[in-house]
Structure formats: structure tokens, C-alpha cells
C-alpha positions as CSV (number, residue, x, y, z in Angstrom):
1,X,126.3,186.7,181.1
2,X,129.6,188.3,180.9
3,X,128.5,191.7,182.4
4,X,126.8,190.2,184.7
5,X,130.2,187.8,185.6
6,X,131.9,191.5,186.0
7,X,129.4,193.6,187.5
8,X,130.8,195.4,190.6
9,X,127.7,195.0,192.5
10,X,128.0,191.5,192.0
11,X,131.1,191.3,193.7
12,X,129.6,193.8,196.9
13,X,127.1,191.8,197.4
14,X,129.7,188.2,197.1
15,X,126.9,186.9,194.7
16,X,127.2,183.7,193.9
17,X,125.1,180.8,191.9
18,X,125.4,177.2,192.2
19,X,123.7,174.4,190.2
20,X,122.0,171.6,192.0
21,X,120.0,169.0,190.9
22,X,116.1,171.4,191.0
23,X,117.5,174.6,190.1
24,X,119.8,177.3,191.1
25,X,121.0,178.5,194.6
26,X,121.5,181.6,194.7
27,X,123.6,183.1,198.4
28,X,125.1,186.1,199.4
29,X,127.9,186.4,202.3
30,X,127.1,189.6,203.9
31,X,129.8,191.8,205.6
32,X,129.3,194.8,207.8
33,X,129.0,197.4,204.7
34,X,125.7,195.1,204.3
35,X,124.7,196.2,207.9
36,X,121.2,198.6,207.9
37,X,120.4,198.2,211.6
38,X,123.8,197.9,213.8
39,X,121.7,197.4,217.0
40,X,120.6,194.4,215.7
41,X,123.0,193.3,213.0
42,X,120.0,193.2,210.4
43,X,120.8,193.4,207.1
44,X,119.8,196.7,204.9
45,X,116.5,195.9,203.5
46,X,118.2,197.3,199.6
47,X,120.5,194.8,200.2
48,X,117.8,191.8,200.8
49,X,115.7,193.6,197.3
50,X,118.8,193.4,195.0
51,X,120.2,189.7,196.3
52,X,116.8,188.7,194.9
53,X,116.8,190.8,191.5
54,X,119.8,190.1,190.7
55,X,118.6,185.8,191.5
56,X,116.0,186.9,188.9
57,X,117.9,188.5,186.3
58,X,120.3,185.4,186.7
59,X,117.3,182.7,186.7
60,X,116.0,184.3,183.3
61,X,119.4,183.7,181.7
62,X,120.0,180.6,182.6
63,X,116.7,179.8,181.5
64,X,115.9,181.7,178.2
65,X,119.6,181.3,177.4
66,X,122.9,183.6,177.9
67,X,122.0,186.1,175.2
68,X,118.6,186.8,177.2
69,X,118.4,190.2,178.5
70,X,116.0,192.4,180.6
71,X,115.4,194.3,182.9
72,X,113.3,194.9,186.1
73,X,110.5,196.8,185.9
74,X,108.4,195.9,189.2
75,X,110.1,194.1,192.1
76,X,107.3,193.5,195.4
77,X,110.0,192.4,198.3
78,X,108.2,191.3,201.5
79,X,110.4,191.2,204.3
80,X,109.1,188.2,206.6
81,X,111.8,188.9,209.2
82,X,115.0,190.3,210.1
83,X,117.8,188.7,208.2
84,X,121.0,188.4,210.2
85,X,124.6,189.0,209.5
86,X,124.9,185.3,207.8
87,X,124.8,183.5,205.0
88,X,121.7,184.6,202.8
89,X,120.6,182.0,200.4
90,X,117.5,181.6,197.9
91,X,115.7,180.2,195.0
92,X,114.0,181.8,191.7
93,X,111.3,180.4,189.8
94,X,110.0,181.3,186.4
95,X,106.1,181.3,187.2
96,X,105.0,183.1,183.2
97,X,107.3,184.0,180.7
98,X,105.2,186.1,177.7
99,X,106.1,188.1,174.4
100,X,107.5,191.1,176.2
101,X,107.3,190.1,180.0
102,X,108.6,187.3,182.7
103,X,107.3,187.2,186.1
104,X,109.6,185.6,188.4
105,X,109.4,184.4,192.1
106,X,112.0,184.6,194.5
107,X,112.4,183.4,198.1
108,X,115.4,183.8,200.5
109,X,116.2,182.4,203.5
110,X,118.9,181.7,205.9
111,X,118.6,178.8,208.1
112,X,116.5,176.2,206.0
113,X,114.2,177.0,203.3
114,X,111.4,176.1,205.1
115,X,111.8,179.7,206.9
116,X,111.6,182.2,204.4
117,X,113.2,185.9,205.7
118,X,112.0,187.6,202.6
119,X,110.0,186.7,199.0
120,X,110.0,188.4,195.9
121,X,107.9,189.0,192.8
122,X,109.6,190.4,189.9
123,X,108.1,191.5,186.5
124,X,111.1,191.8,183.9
125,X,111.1,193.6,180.6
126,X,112.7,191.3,177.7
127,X,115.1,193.6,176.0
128,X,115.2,191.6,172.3
């Protein structure tokens, strides 16, 4: 949990992780260096993809416990609209954890989380 606590990308991004009463919620504050489309003020789709791997890689620690490690082999993103210059929030779930592998769903959103702007399945490698 530590590296993660320091990583610099972390910090880009203004990750951050809150505990409520069903889970995690994971947001992001984006600035303009988040920008990918400045006609519309979208954020960059690689910005969207690592918010939610890095709301997986978090999830699995807080779940398997601190000294749980991995690391993302396959991350599906689909983008369900344009995400704005705002606050970015979302929501991992551990759907399967196995032997070697967890699978872990993501969803983000911006308004209310009844309107997803992008979801997430990640497969992640336990390093043991």
C-alpha cells in the first residue's frame, strides 16, 4: 500500500479513495493536462482506463489485504460517453478471485451513478 500511497501517477491523476458504508469510492479531479479533446473538454480516454485500474488494483488490496499484489494483465474499458472536465467518481467490485487470477468490475461516473460514462473489466495477475 505504500507504493501505491507514493506513486507519482497517483498524484497526476488526484486519486483518491474514501470508505463508505458498501465499499470504496474511488474519484479523480481532473485538470487540463487530463484534457484529450479541447473542443470539447473530454477527458483523454488513458486517463478514464487508468482511473479505473488503478480503482482495481486498490479494491484488491483492500480486499485480499495490504500485502496483496498484482498486476493487470487484461483491462476491457467501454467508454459510454464523453466524460467532462469534472469530478470523476467510481466503484470496483471483486466479481471471482482464483489461485492465480481476480477479475474485477469497475464503473465510473460523474453526475450520479445511475449514469455510467465508462465500465471496466479487469483480469489481474496475483504476484505471491
Amino acid at each position: 500500500m505504500t507504493r501505491f500511497a507514493n506513486s507519482p501517477l497517483r498524484h497526476w491523476l488526484r486519486f483518491e479513495a474514501e470508505e463508505a458504508e458498501n465499499g470504496y469510492l474511488y474519484s479523480i479531479t481532473p485538470d487540463e493536462a487530463h484534457i484529450g479533446n479541447p473542443l470539447i473538454k473530454a477527458l483523454h480516454g488513458g486517463v478514464v482506463s487508468t482511473f479505473l485500474e488503478l480503482a482495481a488494483l486498490h479494491e484488491l488490496r483492500c480486499t485480499l489485504g495490504s500485502d496483496a499484489d498484482g498486476e493487470a494483465i487484461n483491462i476491457n474499458v467501454d467508454y459510454l460517453k464523453s466524460v467532462r472536465l469534472s469530478p470523476l467518481f467510481a466503484r470496483a467490485r471483486i466479481a471471482k478471485t482464483g489461485r492465480r487470477l481476480v477479475f474485477i468490475d469497475c464503473i465510473a461516473w460523474q453526475d450520479n451513478d445511475g449514469s455510467p460514462v465508462a465500465k471496466a473489466a479487469c483480469s489481474i495477475a496475483l504476484l505471491r
